[in-house]
C-alpha positions in Angstrom: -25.5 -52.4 4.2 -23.1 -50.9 5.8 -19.2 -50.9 4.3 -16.5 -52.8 6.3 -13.0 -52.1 6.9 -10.3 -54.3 8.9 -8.2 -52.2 11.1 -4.4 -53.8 11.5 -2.3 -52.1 13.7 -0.4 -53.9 16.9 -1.1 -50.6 18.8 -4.7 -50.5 20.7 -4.2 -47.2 21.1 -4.4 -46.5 17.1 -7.1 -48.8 16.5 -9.5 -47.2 18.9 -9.2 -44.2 17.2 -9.3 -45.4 13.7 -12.5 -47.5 14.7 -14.3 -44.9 16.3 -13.3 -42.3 13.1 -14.4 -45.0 10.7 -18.0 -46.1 12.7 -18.7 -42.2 12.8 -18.4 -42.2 8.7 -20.7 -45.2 9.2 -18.1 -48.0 8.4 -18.7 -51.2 10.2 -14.8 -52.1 12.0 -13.4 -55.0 12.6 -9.4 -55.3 14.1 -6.6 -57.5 14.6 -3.0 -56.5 15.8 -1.2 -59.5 14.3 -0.7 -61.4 11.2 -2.6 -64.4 13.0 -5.5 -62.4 13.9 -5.8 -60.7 10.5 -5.7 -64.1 8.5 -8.5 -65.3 10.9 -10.9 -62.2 10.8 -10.3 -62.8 7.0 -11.6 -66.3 7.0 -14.4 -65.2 9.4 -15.7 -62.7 6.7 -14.3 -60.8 4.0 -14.0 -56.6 4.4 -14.2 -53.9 2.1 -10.8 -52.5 2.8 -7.8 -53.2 4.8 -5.7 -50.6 6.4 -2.6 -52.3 7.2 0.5 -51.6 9.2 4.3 -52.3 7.9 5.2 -53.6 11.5 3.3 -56.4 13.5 4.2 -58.6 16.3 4.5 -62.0 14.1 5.7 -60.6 10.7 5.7 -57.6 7.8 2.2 -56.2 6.7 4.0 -55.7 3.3 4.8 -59.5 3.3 1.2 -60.2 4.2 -0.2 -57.6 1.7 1.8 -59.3 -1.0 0.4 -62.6 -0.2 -3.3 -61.4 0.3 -3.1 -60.1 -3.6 -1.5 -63.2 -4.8 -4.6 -65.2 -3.3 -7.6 -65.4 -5.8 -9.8 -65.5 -2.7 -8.2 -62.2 -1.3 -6.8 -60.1 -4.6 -9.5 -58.1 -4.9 -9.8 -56.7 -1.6 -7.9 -53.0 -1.6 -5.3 -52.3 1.0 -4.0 -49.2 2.5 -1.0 -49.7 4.2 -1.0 -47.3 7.6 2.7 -47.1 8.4 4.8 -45.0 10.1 7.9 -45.4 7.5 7.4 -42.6 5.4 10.9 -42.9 3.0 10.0 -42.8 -0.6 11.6 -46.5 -1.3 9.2 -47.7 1.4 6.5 -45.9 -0.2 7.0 -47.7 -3.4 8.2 -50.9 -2.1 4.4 -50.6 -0.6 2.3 -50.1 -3.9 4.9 -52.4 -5.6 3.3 -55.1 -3.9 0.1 -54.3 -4.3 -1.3 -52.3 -1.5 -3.8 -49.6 -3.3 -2.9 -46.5 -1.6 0.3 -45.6 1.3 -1.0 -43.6 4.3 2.2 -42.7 6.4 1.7 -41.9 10.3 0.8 -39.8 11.5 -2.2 -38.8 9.2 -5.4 -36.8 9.5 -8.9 -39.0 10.1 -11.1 -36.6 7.4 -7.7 -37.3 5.0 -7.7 -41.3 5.7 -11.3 -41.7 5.0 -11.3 -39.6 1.7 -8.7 -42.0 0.8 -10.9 -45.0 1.5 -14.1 -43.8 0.0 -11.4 -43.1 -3.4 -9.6 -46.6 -3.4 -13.4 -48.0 -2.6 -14.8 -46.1 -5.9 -11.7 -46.9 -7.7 -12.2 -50.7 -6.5 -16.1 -50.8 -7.9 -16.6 -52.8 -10.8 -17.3 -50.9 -14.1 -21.4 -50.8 -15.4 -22.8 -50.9 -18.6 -20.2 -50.5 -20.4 -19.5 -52.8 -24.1 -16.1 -54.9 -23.8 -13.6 -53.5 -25.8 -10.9 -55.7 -27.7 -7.0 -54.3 -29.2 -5.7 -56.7 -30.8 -6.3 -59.7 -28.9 -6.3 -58.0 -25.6 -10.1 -57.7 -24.5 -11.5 -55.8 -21.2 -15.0 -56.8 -20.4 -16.5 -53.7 -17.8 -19.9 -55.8 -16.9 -17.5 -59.2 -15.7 -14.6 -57.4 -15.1 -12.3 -59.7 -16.7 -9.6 -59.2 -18.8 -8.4 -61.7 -21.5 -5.1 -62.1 -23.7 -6.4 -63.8 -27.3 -8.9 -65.3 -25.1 -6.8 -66.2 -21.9 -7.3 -64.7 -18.5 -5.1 -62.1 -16.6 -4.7 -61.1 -13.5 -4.4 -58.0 -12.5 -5.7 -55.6 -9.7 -8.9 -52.7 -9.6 -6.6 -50.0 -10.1 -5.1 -51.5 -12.9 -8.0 -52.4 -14.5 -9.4 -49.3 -14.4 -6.3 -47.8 -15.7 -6.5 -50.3 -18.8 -10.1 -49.4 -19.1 -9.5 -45.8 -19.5 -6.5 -46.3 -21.9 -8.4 -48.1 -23.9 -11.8 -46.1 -24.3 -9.0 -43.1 -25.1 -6.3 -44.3 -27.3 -3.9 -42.3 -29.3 -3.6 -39.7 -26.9 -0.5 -38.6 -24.6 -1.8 -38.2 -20.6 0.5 -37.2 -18.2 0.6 -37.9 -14.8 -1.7 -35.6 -13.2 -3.9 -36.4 -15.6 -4.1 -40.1 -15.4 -4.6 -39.1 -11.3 -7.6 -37.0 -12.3 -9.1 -39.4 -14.7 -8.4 -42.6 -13.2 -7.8 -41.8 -8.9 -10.2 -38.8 -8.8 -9.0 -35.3 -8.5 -10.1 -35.4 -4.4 -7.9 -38.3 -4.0 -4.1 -37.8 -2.0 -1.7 -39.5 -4.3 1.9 -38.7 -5.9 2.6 -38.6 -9.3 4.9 -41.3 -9.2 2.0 -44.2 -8.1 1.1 -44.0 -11.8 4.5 -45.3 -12.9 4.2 -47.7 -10.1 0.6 -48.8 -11.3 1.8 -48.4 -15.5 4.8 -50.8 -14.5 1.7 -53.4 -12.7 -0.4 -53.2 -15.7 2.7 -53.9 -18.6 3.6 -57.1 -16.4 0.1 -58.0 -16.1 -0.4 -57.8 -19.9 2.7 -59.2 -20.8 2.2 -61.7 -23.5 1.2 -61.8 -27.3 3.3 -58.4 -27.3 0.7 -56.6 -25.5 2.7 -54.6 -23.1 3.9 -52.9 -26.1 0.5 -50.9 -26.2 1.4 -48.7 -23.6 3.8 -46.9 -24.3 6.0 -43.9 -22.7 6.1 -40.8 -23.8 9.6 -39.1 -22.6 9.2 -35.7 -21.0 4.8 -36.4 -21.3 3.7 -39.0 -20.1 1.9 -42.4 -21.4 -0.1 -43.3 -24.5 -1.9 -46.4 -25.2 -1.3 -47.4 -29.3 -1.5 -49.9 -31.3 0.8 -47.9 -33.7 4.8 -48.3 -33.5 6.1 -46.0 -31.5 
């Protein structure tokens, strides 16, 4: 079956292109070029992936990104936001919010869909794995939860991943461009600083029962994930 992305951009123009790019990769498109229309094809039938632009006629994409992760029906779908504002603040305002990855305008087609195919992998559930429990904290791979002494977080596919591979490798400092490597993929196109964006998601998801204090920073190295005073 064939993977599907929703295309939300207000310009035609940009659509066609990204729909013809995407069907020739063998993605099945669907688009909208308004909030409206986006919340509709959504409650028509749920995509794969979103690429979504900051600017549309009746509203913000990051406003309507931050909602679509705050609703359990819609959290788990990943979102690349497609923008033209390339600043670094509106870079991180993006992933602060939850979009998965930050695509600025304009951008090569073979780059875009190597960043969908990563944030797809990094958005499939983990298999065959045991659940692993820290002190209360519990990741189950197989259901893809994550409980606090036996109560359920939120959190998104990124972050989970990132929990998952902190916890099968604790005690040990990982920078960076490391955790990209291990956790991203080393073919994917992301900065350094999306980890701290994506370590500062994961410590307010697991915030509780003192758990945030697991992960800890490492000053001039990079994160470590302890159940030992720092």
């Amino acid at each position: 079956m064939p993977r599907r992305v929703l295309v939300v951009d207000d310009e035609a123009p940009i659509r066609e292109m990204l729909a013809f790019a995407l069907s020739q990769a063998d993605f099945e498109v669907s688009e909208a070029g308004t909030v409206a229309e986006t919340v509709s094809s959504l409650q028509d039938k749920l995509p794969d992936l979103i690429l979504l632009d900051w600017m549309l006629p009746d509203g913000s994409g990051v406003r309507l990104a931050q909602k679509l992760k705050a609703d359990e029906q819609y959290r788990e779908v990943p979102i690349i936001m497609v923008t033209a504002r390339g600043e670094e603040e509106d870079k991180i305002k993006g992933l602060e919010v939850g979009a998965d990855d930050y695509v600025t305008k304009p951008f090569s087609p073979r780059e875009l869909l190597a960043r969908i195919n990563a944030v797809m992998r990094r958005a499939s559930p983990l298999n065959g794995e045991d659940a692993i429990e820290v002190e209360g904290l519990k990741l189950d791979p197989i259901a893809h939860r994550v409980t606090s002494v036996n109560e359920p977080l939120d959190m998104g596919p990124t972050e989970f991943r990132l929990l998952h591979f902190f916890m099968t490798h604790p005690e040990r400092v990982y920078s960076r461009s490391q955790l990209l490597d291990y956790v991203w993929g080393t073919n994917v196109f992301v900065e350094e600083r999306t980890v701290d964006v994506h370590i500062r998601r994961l410590r307010k998801a697991i915030t509780g029962h003192g758990h945030e204090r697991l992960i800890q920073t490492v000053r001039g190295a990079g994160y470590r994930f302890s159940a030992k005073v720092n």
